[in-house]
C-alpha positions as a Markdown table, in Angstrom:
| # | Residue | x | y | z |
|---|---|---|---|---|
| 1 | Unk | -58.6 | -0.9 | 35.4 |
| 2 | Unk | -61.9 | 0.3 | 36.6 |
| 3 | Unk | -64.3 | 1.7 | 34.3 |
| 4 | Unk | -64.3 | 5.5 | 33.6 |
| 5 | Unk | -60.8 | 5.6 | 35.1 |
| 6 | Unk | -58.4 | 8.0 | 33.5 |
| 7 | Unk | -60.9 | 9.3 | 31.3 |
| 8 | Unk | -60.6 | 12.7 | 30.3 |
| 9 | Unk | -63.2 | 14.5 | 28.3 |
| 10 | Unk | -65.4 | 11.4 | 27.6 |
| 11 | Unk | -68.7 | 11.3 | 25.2 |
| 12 | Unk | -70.9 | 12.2 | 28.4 |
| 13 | Unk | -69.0 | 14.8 | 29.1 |
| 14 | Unk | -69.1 | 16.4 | 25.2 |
| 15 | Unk | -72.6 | 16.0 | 25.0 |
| 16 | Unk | -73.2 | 18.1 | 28.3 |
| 17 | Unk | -71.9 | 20.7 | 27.2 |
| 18 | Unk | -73.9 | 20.0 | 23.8 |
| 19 | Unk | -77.5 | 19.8 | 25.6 |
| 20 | Unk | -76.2 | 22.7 | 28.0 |
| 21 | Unk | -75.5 | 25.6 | 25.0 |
| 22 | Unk | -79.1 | 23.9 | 23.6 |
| 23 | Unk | -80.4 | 25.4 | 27.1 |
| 24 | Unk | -78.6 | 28.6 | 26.9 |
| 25 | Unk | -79.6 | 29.2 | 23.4 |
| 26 | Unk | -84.0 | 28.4 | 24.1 |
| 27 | Unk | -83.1 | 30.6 | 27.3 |
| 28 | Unk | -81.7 | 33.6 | 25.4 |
| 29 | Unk | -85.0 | 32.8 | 22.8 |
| 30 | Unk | -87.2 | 33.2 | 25.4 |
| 31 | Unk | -85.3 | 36.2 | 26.9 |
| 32 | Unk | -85.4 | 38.1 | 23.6 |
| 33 | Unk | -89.3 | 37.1 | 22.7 |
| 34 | Unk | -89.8 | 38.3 | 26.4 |
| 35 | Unk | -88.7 | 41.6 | 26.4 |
| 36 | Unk | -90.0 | 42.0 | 22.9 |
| 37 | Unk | -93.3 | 41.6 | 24.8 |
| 38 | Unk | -92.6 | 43.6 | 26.9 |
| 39 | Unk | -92.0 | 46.5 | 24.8 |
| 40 | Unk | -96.2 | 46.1 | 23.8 |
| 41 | Unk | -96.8 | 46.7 | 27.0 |
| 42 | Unk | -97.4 | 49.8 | 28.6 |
| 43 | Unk | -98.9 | 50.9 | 32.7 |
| 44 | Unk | -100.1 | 54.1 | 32.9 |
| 45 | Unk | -99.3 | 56.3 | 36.4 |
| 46 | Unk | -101.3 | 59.1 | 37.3 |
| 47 | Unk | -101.1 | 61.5 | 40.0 |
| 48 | Unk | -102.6 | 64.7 | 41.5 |
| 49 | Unk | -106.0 | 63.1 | 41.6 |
| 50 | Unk | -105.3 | 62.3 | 37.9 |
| 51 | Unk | -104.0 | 65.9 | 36.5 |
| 52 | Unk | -100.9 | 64.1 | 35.4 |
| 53 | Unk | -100.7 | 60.6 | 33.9 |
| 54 | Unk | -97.3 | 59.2 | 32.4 |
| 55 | Unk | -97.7 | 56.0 | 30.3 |
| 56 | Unk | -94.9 | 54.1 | 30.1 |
| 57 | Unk | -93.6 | 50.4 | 28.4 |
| 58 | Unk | -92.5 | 47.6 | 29.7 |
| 59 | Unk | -89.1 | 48.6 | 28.4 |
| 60 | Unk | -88.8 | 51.6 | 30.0 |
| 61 | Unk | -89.7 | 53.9 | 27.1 |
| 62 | Unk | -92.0 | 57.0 | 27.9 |
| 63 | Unk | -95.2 | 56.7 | 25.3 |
| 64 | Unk | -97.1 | 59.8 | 26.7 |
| 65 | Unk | -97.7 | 62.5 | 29.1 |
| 66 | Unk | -100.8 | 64.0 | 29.4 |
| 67 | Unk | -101.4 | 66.8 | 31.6 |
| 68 | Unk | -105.2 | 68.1 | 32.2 |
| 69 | Unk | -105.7 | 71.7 | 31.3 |
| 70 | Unk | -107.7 | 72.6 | 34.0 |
| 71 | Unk | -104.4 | 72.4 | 36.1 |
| 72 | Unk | -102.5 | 74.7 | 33.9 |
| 73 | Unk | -105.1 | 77.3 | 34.8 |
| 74 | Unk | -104.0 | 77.5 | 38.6 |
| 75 | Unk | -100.7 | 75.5 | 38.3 |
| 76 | Unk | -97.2 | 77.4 | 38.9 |
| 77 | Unk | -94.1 | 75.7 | 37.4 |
| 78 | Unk | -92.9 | 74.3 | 40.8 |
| 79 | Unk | -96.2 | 72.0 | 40.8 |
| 80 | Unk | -96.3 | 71.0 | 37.6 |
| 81 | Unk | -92.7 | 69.9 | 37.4 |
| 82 | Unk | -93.3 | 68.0 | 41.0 |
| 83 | Unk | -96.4 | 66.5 | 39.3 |
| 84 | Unk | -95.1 | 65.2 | 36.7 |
| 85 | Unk | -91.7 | 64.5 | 37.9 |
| 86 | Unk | -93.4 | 61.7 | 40.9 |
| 87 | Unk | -94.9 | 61.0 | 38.0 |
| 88 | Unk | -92.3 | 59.5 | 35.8 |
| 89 | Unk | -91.0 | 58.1 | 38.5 |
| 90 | Unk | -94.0 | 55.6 | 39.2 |
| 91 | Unk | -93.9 | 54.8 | 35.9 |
| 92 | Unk | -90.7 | 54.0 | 35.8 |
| 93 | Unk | -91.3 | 51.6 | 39.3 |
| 94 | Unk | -94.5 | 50.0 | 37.7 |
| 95 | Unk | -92.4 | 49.7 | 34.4 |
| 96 | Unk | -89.7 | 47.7 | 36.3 |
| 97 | Unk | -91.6 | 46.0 | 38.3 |
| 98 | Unk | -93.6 | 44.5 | 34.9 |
| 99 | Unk | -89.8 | 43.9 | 33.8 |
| 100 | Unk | -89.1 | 41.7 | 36.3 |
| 101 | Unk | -92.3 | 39.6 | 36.7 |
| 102 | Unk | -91.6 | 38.8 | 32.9 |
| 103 | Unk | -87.9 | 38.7 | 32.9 |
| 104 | Unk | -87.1 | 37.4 | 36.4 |
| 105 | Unk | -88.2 | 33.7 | 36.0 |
| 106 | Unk | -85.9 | 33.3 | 32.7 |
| 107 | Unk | -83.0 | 34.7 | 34.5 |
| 108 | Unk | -83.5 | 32.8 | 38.2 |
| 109 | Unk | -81.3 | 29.9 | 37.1 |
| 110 | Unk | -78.1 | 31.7 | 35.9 |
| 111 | Unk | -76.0 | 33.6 | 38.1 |
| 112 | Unk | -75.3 | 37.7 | 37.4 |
| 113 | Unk | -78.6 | 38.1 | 35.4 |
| 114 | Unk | -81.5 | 38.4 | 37.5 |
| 115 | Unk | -83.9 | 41.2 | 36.7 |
């Protein structure tokens, strides 16, 4: 009979799967210390030359808004909400965007979780 013929299930095979949930188990390490990083980090977006600045983490949470007064003496709601809604949302890109730079090498090797 050849050798390996008829085998089912052999050592090799057992300790694949062994060495394989080692790899999923550093990769879901490095996953969580990742985004635990990224939750330190923050970008800060501003616009209307700087009358509204959103600061933002890596993780998506708003830290701040700051407004500059001198634009509440002139501003109607309209503008203000505009402001600060483009705002948010370059946060929010520059947030994800961080998320990904960090995130996206640690999830390029398994299928269904990129970043």
């Amino acid at each position: 009979m050849a050798k390996g013929y008829g085998r089912v299930g052999g050592k090799k095979g057992a300790g694949g799967q062994t060495g394989m949930m080692q790899q999923i188990q550093r990769l879901q390490e490095q996953m969580e210390a990742a985004q635990e990083a990224l939750a330190e980090e923050v970008t800060t977006a501003s616009v209307g030359g700087g009358a509204v600045k959103v600061t933002m983490t890596g993780d998506q949470r708003c830290k701040e808004v700051v407004i500059d007064p001198e634009l509440l003496k002139d501003a109607d709601a309209e503008m203000l909400q505009d402001l600060i809604l483009s705002a948010v949302n370059m946060a929010l890109d520059q947030s994800r965007a961080m998320q990904s730079e960090k995130l996206g090498p640690l999830s390029g090797g398994i299928p269904g979780l990129g970043f």
